[in-house]
Rosetta silent file (secondary structure, phi, psi, omega in degrees, C-alpha in Angstrom):
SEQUENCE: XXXXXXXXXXXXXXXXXXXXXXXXXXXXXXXXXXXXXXXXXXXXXXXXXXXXXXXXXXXXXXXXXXXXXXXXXXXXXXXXXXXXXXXXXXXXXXXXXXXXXXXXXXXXXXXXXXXXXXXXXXXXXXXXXXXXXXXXXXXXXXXXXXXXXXXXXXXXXXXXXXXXXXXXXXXXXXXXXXXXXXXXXXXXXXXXXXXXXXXXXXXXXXXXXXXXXXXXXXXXXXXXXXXXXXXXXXXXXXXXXXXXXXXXXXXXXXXXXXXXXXXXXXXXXXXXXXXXXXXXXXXXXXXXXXXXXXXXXXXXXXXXXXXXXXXXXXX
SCORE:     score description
SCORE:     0.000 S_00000001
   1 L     0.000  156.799  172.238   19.970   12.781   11.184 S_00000001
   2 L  -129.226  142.712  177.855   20.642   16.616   10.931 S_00000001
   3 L   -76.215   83.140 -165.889   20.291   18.770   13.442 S_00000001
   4 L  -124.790  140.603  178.128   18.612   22.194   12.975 S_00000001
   5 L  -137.527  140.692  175.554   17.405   25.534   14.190 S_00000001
   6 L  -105.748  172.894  170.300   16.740   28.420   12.121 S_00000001
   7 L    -3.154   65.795  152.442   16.906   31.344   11.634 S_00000001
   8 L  -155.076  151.874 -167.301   17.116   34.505   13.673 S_00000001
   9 E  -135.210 -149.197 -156.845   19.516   37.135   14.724 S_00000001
  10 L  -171.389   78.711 -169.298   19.950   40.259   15.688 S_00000001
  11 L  -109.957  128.564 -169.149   21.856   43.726   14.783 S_00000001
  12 L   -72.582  140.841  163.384   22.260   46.326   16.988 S_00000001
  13 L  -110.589   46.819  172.405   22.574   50.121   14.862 S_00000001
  14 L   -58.713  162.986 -177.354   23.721   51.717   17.979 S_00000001
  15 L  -125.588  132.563 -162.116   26.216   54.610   17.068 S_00000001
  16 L   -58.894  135.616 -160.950   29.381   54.443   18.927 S_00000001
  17 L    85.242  125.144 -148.182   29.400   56.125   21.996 S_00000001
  18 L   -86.172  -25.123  147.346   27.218   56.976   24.655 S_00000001
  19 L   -27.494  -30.818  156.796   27.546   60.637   24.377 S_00000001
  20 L   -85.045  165.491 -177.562   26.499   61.181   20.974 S_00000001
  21 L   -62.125  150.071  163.613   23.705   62.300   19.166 S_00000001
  22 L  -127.689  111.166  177.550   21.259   59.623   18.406 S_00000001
  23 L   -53.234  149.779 -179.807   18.224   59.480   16.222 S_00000001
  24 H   -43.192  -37.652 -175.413   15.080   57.849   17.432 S_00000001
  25 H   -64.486  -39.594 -152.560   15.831   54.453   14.860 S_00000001
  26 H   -72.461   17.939  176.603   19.115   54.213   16.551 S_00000001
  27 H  -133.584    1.592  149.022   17.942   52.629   19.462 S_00000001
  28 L   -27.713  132.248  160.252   15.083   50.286   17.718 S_00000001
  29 E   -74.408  150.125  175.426   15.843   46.727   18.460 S_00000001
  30 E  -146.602  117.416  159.131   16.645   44.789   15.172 S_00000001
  31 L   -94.423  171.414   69.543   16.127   41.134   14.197 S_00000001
  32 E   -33.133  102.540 -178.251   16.512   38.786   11.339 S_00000001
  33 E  -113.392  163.759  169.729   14.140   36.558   10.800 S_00000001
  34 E   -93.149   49.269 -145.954   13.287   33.461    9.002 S_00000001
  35 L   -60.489  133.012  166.135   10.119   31.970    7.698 S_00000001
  36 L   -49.843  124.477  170.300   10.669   27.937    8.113 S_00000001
  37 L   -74.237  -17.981  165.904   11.775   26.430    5.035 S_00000001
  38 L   -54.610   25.152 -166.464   10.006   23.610    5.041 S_00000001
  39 L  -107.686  119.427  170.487    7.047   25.386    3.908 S_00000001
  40 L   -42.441  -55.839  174.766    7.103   25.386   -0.301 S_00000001
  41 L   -77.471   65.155 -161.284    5.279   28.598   -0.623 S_00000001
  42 L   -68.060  100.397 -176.406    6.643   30.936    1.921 S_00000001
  43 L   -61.311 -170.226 -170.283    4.198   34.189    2.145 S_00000001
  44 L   -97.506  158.511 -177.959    5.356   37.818    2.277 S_00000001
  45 L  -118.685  142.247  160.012    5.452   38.903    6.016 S_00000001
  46 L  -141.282 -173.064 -143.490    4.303   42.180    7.192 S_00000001
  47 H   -61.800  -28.014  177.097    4.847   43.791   10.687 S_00000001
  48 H   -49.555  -21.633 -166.134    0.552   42.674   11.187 S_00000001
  49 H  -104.086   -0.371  164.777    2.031   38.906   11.006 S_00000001
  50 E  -112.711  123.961 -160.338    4.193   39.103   13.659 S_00000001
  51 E  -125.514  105.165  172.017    3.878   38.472   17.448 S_00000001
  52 E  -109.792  132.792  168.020    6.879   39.251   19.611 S_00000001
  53 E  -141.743  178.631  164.406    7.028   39.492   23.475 S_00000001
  54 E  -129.609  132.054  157.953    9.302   39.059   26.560 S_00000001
  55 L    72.024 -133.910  170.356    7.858   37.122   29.028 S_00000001
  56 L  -108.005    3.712 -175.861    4.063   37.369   28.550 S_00000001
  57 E  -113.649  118.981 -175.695    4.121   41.065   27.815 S_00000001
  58 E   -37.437  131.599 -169.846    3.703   41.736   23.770 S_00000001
  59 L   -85.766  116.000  177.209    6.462   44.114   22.116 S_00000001
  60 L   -40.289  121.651  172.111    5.520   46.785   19.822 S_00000001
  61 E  -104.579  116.334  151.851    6.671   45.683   15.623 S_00000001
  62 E  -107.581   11.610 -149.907    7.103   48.651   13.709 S_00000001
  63 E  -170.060   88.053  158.089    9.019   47.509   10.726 S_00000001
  64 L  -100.486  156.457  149.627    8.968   44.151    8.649 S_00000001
  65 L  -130.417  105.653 -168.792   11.386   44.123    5.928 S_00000001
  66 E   -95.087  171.131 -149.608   12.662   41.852    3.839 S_00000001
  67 L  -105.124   62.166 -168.914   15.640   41.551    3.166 S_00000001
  68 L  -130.672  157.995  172.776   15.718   41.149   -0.653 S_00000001
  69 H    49.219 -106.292 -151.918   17.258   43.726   -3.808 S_00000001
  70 H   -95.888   -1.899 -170.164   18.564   46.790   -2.467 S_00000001
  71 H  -133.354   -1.640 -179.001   18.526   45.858    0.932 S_00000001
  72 L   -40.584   -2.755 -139.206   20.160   41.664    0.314 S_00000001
  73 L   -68.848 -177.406 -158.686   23.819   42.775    1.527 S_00000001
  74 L   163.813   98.733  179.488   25.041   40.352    3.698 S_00000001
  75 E   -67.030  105.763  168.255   28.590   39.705    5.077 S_00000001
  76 E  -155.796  120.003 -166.655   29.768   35.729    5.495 S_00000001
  77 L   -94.660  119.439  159.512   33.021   34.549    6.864 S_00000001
  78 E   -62.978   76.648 -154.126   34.348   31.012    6.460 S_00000001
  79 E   -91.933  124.257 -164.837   35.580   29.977    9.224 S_00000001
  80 E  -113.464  151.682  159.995   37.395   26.357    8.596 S_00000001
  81 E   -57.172   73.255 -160.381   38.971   24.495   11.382 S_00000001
  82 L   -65.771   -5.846  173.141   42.479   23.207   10.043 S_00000001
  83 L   -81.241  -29.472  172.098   42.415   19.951   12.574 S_00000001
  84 L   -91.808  101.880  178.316   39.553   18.551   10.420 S_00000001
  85 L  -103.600   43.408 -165.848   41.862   17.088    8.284 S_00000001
  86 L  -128.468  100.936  162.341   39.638   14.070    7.269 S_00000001
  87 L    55.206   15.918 -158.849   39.830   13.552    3.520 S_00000001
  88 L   -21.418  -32.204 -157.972   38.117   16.394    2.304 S_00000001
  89 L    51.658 -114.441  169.116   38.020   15.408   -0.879 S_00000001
  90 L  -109.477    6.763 -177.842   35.551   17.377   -3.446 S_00000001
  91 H   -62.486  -18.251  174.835   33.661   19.024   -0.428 S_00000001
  92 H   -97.650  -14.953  150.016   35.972   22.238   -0.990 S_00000001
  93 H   -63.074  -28.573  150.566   35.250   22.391   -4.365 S_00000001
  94 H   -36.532  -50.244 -173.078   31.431   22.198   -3.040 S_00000001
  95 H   -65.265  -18.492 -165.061   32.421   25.082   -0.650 S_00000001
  96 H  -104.193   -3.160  147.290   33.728   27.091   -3.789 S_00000001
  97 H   -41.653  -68.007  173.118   30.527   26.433   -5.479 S_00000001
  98 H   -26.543  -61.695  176.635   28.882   27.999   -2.636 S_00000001
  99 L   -55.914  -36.680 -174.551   30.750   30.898   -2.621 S_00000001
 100 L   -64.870  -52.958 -151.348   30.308   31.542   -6.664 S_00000001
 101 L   -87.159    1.065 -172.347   26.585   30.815   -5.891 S_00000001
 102 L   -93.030  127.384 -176.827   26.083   33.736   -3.407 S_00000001
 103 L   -51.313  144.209 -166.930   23.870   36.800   -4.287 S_00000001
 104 L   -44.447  -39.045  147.822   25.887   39.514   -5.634 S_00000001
 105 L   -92.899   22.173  172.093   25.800   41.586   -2.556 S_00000001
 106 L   -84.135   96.328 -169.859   26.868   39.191   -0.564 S_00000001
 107 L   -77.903  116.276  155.771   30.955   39.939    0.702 S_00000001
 108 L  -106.257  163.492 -128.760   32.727   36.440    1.596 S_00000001
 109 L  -158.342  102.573  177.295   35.452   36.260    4.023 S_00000001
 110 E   -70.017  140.815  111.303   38.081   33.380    4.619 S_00000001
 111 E  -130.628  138.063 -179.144   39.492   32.222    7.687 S_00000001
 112 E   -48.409  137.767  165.177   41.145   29.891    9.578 S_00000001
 113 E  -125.268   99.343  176.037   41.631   28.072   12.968 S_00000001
 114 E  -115.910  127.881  168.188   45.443   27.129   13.008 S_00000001
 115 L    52.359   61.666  163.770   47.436   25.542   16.543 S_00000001
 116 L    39.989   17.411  149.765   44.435   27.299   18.162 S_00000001
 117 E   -85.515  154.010  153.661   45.052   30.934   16.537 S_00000001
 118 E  -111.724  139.780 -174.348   42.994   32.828   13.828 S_00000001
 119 E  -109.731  118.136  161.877   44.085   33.317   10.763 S_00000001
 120 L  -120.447  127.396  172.536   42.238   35.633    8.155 S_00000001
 121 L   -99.543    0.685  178.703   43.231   35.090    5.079 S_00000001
 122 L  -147.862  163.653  173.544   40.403   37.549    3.284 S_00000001
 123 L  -112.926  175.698 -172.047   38.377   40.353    4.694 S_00000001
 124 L   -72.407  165.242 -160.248   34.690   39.732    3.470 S_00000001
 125 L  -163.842  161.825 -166.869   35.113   40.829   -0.102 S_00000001
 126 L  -127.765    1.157  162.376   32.665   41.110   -2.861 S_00000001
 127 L   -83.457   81.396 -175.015   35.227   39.370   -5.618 S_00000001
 128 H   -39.079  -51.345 -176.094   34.170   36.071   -5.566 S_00000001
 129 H   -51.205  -23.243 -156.164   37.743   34.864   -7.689 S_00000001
 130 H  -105.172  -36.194  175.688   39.957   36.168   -4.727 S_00000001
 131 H   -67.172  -25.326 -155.431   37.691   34.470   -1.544 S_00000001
 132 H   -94.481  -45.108  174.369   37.566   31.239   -3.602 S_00000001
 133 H   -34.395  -30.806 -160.792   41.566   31.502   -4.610 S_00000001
 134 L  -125.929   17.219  152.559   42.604   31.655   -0.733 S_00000001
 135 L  -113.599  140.300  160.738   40.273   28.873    0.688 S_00000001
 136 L  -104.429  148.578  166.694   42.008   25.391    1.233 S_00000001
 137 L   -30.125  177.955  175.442   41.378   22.048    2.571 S_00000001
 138 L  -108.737  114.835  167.911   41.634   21.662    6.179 S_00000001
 139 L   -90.626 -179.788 -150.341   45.861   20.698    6.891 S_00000001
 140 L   -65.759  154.776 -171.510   46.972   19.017    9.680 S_00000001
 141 L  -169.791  132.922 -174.219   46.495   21.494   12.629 S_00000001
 142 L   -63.054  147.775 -170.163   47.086   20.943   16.811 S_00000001
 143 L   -69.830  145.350 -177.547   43.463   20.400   18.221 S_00000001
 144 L  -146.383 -163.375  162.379   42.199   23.135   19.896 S_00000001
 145 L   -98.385  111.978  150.682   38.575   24.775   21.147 S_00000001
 146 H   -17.501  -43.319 -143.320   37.272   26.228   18.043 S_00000001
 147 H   -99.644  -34.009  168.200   34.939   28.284   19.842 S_00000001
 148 H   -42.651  -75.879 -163.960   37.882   30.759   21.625 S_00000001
 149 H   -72.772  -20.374  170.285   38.523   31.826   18.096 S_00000001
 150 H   -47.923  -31.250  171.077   35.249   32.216   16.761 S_00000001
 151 H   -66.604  -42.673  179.327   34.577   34.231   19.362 S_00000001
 152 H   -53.924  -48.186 -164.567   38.075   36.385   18.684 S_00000001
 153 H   -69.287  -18.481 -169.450   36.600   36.466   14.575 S_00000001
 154 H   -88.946  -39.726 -174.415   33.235   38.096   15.808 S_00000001
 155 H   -69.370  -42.630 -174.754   34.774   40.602   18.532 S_00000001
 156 L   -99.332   36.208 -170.635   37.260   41.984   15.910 S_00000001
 157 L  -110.035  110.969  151.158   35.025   41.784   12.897 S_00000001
 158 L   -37.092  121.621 -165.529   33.804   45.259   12.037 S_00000001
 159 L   -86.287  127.887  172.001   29.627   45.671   11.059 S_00000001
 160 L  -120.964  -23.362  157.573   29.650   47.210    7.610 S_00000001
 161 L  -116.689  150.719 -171.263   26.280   45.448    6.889 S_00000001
 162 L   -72.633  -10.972 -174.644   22.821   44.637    8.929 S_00000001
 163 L  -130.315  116.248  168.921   23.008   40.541    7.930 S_00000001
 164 E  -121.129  113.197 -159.434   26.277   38.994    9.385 S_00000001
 165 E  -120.195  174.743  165.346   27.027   34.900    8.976 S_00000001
 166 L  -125.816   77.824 -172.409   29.232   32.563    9.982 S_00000001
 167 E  -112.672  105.087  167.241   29.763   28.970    8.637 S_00000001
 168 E   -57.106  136.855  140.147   32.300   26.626   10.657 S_00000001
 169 E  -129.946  125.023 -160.310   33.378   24.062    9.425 S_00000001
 170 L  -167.024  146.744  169.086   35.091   21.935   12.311 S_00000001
 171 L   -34.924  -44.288 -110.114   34.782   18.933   14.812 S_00000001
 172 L    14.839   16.296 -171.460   33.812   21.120   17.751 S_00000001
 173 L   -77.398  148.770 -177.074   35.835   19.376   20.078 S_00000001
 174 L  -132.399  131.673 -178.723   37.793   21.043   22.576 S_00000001
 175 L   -60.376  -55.441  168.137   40.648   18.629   23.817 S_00000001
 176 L   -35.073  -48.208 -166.133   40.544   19.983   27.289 S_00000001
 177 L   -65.927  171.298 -174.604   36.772   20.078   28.414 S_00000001
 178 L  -150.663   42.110 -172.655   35.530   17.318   30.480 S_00000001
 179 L   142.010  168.190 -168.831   32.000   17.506   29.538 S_00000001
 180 L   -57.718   -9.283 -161.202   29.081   19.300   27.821 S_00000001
 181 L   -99.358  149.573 -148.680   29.943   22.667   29.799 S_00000001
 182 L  -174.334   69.366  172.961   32.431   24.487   27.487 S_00000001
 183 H   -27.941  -59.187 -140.512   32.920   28.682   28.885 S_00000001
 184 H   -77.521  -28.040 -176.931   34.435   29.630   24.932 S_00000001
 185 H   -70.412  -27.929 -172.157   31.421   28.255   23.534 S_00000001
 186 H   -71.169  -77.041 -163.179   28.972   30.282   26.051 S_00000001
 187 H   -55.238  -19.610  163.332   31.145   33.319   25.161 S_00000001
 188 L   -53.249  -35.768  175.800   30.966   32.617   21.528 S_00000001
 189 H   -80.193  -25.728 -175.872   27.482   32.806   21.698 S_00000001
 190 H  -120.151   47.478  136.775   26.884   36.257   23.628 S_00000001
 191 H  -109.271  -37.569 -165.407   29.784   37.492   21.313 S_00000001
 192 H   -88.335  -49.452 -164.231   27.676   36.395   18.321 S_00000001
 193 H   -67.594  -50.683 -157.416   23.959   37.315   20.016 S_00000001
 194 H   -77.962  -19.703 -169.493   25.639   41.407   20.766 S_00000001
 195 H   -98.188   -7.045 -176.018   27.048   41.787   17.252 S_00000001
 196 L    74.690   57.194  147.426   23.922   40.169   15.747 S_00000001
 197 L   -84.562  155.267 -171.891   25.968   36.728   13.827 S_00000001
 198 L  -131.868  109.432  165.872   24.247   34.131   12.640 S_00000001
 199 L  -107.837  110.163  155.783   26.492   30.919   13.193 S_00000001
 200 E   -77.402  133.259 -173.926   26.349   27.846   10.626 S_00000001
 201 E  -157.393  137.869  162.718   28.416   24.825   11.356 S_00000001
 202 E  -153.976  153.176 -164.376   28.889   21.870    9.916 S_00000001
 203 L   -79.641  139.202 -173.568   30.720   18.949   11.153 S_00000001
 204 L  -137.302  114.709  157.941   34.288   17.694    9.342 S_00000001
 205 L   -63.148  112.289  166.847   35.901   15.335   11.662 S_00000001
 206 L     5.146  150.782  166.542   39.377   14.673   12.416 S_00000001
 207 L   -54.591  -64.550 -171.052   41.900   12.060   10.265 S_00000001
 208 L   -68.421   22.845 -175.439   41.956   10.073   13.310 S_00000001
 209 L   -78.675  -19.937 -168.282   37.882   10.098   13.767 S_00000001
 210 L   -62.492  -53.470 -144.182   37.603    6.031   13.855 S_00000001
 211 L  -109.101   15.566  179.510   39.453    5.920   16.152 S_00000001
 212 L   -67.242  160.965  158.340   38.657    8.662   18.038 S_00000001
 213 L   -75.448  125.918 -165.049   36.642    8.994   21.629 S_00000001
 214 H   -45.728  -58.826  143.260   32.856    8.713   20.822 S_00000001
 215 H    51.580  -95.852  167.294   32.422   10.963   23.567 S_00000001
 216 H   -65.111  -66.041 -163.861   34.436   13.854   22.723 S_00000001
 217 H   -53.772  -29.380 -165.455   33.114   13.321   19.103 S_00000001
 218 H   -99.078   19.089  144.232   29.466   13.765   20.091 S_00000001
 219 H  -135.345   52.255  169.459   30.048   16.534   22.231 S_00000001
 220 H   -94.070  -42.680 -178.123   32.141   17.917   19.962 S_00000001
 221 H   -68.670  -58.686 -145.914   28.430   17.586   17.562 S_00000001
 222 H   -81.420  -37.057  167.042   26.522   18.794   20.812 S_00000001
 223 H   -66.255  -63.422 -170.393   28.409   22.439   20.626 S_00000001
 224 H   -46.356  -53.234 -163.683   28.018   22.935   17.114 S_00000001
 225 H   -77.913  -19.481 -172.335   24.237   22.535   17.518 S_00000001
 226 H   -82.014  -40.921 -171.593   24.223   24.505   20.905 S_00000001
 227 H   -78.344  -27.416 -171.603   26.049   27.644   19.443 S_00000001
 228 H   -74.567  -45.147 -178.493   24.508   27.280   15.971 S_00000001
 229 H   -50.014  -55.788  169.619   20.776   27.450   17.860 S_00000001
 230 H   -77.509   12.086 -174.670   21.237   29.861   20.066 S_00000001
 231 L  -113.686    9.965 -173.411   22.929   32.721   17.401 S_00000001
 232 L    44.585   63.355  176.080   19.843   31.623   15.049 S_00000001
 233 L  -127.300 -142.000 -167.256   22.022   29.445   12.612 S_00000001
 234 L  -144.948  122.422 -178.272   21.824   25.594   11.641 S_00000001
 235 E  -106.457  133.194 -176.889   24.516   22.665   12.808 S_00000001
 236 E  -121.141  132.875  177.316   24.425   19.870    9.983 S_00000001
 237 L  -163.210  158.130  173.860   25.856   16.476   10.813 S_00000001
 238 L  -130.107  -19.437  164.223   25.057   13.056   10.208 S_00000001
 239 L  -159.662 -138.265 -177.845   27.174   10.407   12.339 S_00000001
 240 L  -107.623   -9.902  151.027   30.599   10.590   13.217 S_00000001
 241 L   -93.493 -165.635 -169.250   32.250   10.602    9.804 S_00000001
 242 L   -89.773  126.445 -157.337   32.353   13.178    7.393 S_00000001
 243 L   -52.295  139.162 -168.173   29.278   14.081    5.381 S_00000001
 244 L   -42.551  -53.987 -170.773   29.027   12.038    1.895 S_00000001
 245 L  -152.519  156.142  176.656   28.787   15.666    0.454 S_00000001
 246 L  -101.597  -11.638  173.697   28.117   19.059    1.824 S_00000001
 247 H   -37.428  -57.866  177.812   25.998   20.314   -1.281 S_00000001
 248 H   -68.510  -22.784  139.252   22.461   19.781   -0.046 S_00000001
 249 H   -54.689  -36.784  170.004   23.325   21.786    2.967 S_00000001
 250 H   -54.501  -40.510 -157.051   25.126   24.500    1.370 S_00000001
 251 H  -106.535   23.115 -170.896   22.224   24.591   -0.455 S_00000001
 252 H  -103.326  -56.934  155.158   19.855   24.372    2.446 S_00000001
 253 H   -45.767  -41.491  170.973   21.696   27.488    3.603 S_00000001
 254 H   -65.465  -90.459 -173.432   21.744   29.470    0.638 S_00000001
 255 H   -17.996  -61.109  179.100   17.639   29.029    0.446 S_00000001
 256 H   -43.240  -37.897  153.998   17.529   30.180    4.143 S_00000001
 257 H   -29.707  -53.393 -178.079   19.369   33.385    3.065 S_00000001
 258 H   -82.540   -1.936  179.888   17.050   34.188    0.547 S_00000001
 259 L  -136.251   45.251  174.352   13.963   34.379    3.115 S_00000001
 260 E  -121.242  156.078 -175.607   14.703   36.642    5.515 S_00000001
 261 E   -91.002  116.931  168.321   13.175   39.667    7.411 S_00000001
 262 L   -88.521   77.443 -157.598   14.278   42.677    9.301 S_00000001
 263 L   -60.955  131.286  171.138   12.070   42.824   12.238 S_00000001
 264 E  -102.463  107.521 -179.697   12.346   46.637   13.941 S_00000001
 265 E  -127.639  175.264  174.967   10.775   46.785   17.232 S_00000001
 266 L   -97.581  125.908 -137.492   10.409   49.307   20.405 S_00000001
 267 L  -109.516  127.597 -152.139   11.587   47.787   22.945 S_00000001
 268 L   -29.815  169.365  157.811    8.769   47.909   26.477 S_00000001
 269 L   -73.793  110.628  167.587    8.703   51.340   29.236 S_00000001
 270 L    95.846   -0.857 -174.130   11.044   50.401   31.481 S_00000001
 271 L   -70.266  142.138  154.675   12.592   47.596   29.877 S_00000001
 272 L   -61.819  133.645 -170.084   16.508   47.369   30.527 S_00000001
 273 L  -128.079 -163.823 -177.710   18.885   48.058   27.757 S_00000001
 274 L    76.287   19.658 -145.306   22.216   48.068   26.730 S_00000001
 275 E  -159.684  162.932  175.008   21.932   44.198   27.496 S_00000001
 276 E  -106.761  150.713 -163.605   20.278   40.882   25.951 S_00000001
 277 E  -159.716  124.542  167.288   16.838   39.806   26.703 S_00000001
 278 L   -32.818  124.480  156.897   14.842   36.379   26.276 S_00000001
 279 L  -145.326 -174.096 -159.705   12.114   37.000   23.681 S_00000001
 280 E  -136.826  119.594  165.124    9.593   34.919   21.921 S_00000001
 281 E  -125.956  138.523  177.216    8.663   35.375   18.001 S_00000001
 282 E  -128.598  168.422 -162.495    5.714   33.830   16.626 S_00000001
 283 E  -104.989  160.627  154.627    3.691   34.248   13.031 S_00000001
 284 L  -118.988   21.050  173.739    0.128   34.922   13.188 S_00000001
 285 L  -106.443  123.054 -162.817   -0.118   33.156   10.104 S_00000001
 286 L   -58.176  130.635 -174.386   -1.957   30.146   10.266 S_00000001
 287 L    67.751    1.025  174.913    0.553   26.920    9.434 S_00000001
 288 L  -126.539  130.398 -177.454    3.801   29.485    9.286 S_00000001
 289 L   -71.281  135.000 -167.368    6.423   28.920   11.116 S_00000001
 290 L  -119.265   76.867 -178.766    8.624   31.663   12.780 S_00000001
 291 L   -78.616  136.007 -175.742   12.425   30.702   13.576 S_00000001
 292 L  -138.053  132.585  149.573   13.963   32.985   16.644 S_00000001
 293 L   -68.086  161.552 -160.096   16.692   33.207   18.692 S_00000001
 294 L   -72.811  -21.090  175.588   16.455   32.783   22.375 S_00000001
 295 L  -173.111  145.395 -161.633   17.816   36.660   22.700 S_00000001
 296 E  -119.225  150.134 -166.810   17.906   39.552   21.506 S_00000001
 297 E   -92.023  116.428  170.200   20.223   42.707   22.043 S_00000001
 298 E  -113.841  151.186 -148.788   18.312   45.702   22.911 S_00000001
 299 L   -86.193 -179.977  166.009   20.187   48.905   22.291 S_00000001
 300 L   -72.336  129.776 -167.150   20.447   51.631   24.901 S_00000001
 301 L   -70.077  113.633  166.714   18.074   54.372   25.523 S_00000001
 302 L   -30.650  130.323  142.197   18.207   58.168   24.630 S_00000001
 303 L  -143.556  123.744 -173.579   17.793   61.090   26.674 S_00000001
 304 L    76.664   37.406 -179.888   17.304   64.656   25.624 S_00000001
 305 L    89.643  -19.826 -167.497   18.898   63.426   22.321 S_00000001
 306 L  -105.449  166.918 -169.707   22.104   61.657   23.892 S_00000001
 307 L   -54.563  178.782  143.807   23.111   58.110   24.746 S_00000001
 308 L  -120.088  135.666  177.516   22.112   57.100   28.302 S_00000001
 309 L   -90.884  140.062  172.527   24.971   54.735   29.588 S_00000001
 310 L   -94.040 -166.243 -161.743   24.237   51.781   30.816 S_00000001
 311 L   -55.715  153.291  155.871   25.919   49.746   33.781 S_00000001
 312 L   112.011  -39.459 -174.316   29.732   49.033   32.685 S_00000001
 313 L   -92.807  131.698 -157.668   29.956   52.795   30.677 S_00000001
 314 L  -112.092  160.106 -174.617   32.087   55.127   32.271 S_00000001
 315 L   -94.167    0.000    0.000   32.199   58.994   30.978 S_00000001
């Protein structure tokens, strides 16, 4: 079976520092949205077709956009997992399809999880020949939590664009844990929810998966779908070996890419900011589907043109 949630994130355009001038846009909340792909026709969305709240009380939409032509760009780093070492085979030629197969303004970005460091071996780049040159199989590499460094690749990764991905590919296993509760994974996710990432993962198992504990592998399976859901990505997996091929996902991904929105909204009188907050987005389109993350970062408020700091910012 594969496991999936789509599609929505969330990038803040706060301007660094609470002290500086800000224009009214800079403190607009910003989403990414999805229409579900399972629909053939997908219609055009405009801000009338969209119903966002917190809680039960409805949010103002000022701004759909999609996210097509002149506005497509899109940042997405590979991050692979060097302990899933199990056969790769022609799945990294599949990955280097992918990459080839990526809209033009799309920069991709290699890296690594080696002995439980990250390694970037590319910055996102818009030279397809040079991303695809410096990814490799996954070698043998000591087992680690994945989810530490993912978190490390989001926290140092500068925003140079408004659509920011992520696709693991890795076990999710953390040798250590002793159950579904996993801290690096939590913080992966409200590292990924503040910068507005989108995390894709799909599972490549260990050499050593036969004989591994089932256990460990499926809640090794159970992170990947918990981190990809709540960052508005998609965890693909199908048992406890490695998928036959990774193509129809790749290309499951790609499609998703190609149908997204940039919801702008004002965020309530009185609402708190500087902070993430539970919302709810639904279509008003009869039979269309709306994929959202569980929370969204709303930026910090002006006043009398200047940041207002919130709790944590000292002058």
């Amino acid at each position: 079976m594969r496991i999936a949630w789509l599609l929505i994130t969330l990038s803040f355009g706060s301007l660094p520092g609470w002290t500086q001038s800000a224009r009214p846009e800079d403190t607009l909340a910003r989403m990414v949205v999805t229409i579900d792909h399972f629909y053939a026709e997908r219609p055009s969305l405009t801000r009338d077709d969209v119903l966002l709240r917190q809680g039960e009380a409805e949010m103002r939409v000022l701004n759909v956009t999609p996210l097509q032509g002149d506005r497509a760009g899109l940042e997405l780093f590979l991050l692979v997992d060097n302990c899933s070492n199990c056969d790769p085979g022609s799945k990294f030629d599949e990955l280097s399809n992918f990459i080839h197969s990526q809209a033009s303004s799309t920069a991709v970005g290699i890296a690594y999880i080696q002995d439980g460091r990250l390694v970037v071996a590319q910055a996102p780049t818009l030279d397809r020949d040079q991303a695809v040159k410096l990814l490799s199989p996954p070698s043998e590499s000591k087992p680690s939590n994945p989810f530490r460094v993912l978190a490390e690749l989001i926290r140092g990764w500068k925003q140079n664009s408004i659509r920011r991905a992520v696709l693991i590919v890795s076990n999710g296993i953390d040798p250590s844990s002793a159950g579904l509760d996993d801290p690096p994974a939590e913080a992966a996710i409200e590292a990924a929810q503040r910068a507005g990432v989108i995390i894709y993962a799909i599972y490549h198992p260990s050499a050593d998966y036969a004989s591994a504990d089932s256990v460990k592998i499926y809640e090794g399976q159970a992170q990947l779908a918990h981190v990809a859901c709540e960052t508005g990505g998609e965890a693909y997996f199908l048992d406890s070996g490695p998928l036959p091929s990774m193509t129809p996902f790749l290309a499951d991904i790609a499609g998703l890419l190609t149908h997204q929105y940039l919801l702008e909204f004002a965020p309530g009188a009185g609402q708190s900011r500087g902070v993430l907050q539970e919302v709810t987005v639904e279509s008003r389109i009869h039979d269309v589907e709306l994929i959202a993350a569980r929370k969204a970062w709303i930026p910090e408020s002006t006043e009398n043109g200047h940041r207002t700091p919130s709790a944590g910012h000292r002058q």
